[in-house]
N, C-alpha and C positions, 0 to 999 in steps of 0.2 A: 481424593482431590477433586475440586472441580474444577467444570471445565466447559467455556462459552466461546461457540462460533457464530461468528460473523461475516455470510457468503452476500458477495455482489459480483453478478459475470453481465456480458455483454458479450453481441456477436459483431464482429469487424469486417468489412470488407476487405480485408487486407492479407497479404502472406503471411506465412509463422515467421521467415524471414524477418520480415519488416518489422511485425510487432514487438519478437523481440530484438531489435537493433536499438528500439524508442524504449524499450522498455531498461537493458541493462546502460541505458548511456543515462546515469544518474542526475548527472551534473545539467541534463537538458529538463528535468521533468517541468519545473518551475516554468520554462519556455511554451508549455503544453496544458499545465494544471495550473490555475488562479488561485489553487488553495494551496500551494507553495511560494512562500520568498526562495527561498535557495535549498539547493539539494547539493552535499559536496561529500568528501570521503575525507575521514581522521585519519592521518596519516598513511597507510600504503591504500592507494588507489585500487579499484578492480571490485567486481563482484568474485573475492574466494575466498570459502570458509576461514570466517576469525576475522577480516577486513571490518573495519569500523565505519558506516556511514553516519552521517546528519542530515533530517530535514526540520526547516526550520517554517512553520504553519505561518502561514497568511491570517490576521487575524490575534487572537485573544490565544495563548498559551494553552486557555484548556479548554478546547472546541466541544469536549464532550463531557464535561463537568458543571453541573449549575453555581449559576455564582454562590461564594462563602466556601466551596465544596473541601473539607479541613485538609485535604491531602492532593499531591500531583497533579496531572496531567497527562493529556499526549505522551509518551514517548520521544525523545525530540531524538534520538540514537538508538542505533542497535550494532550489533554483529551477525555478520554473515553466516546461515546455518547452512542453509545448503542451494547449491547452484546446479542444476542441472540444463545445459547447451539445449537453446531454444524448446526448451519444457515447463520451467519451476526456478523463482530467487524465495530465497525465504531472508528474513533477517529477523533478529530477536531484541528485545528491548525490555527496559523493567520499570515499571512505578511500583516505590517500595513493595509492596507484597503479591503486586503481581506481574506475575511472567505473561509479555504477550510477544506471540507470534504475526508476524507479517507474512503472506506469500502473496505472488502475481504467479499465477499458473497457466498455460495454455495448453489447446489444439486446437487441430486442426477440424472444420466440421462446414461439411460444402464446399463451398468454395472460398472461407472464409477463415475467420479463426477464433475461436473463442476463449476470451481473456475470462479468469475469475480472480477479484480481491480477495481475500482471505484474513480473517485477525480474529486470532487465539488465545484466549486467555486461561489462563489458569493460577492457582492458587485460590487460599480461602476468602478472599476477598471480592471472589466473582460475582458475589449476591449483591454489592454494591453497583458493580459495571453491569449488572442484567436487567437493572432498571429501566420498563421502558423508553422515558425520555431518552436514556443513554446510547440503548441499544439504536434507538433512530438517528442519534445526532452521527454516530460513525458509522451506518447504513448510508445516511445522504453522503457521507465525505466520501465513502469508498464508492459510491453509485457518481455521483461527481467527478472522480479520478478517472473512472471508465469512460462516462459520458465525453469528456475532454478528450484523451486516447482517440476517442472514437472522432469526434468532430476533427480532431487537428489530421486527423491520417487522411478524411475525406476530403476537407480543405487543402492540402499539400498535392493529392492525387495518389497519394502512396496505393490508394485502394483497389486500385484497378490490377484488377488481376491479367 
């Protein structure tokens, strides 16, 4: 099988605390990232395994697809794979034949904390998603998500240790 990761981390001035407070309150991300309209959950609320979220992109449906591109997009839903209490959310998501993984991961590291995006894909159609243009267009979204994180925690004061 194959299999393409895509890392984006960033260091926060902020507590594990706090990062992840912003991080599991779903329904805020859009408040904090300009490349979300709305972040909500399918029916039972909560980040725990099986729970269903939606984000819904700012923008054109398929941020990392060149225009004509014969198939999907983004992810716009997943389920919840695994939560682990201020460490690790993962959630999972499909474009027909491929499975892609989401995770926001942290620690702690100084006095600070260090967030990493994560998206994982797999199946046989990864040769299509490893294209460079591709790989860059969801490098900048997931470096943008961070950068945001980062900016709105120092803007609010959360970061003061």
């Amino acid at each position: 099988m194959r299999i393409l990761t895509i890392r984006e981390s960033s260091w926060l001035n902020e507590t594990p605390d706090s990062v992840w407070r912003r991080i599991v309150a779903l329904e805020e991300w859009p408040d904090w990232n300009d490349g979300l309209v709305e972040a909500h959950w399918i029916g039972r609320p909560g980040w725990r395994v099986g729970h269903r979220l939606q984000l819904v992109l700012a923008g054109p449906w398929r941020p990392f697809y060149p225009p004509g591109f014969p198939w999907g997009g983004f992810p716009r839903s997943g389920t919840v794979s695994l939560v682990e209490p201020e460490r690790e959310v993962r959630w999972v998501g499909r474009v027909l034949a491929l499975r892609v993984e989401f995770a926001f991961s942290m620690a702690t590291e100084g006095v600070g904390t260090r967030v990493e995006f994560r998206s994982t894909f797999r199946g046989f159609a990864v040769r299509i998603v490893g294209q460079d243009a591709l790989v860059r267009a969801l490098s900048q979204f997931q470096r943008r998500m961070l950068a945001s994180m980062r900016a709105t925690g120092e803007k609010l004061g959360t970061g003061s240790l």
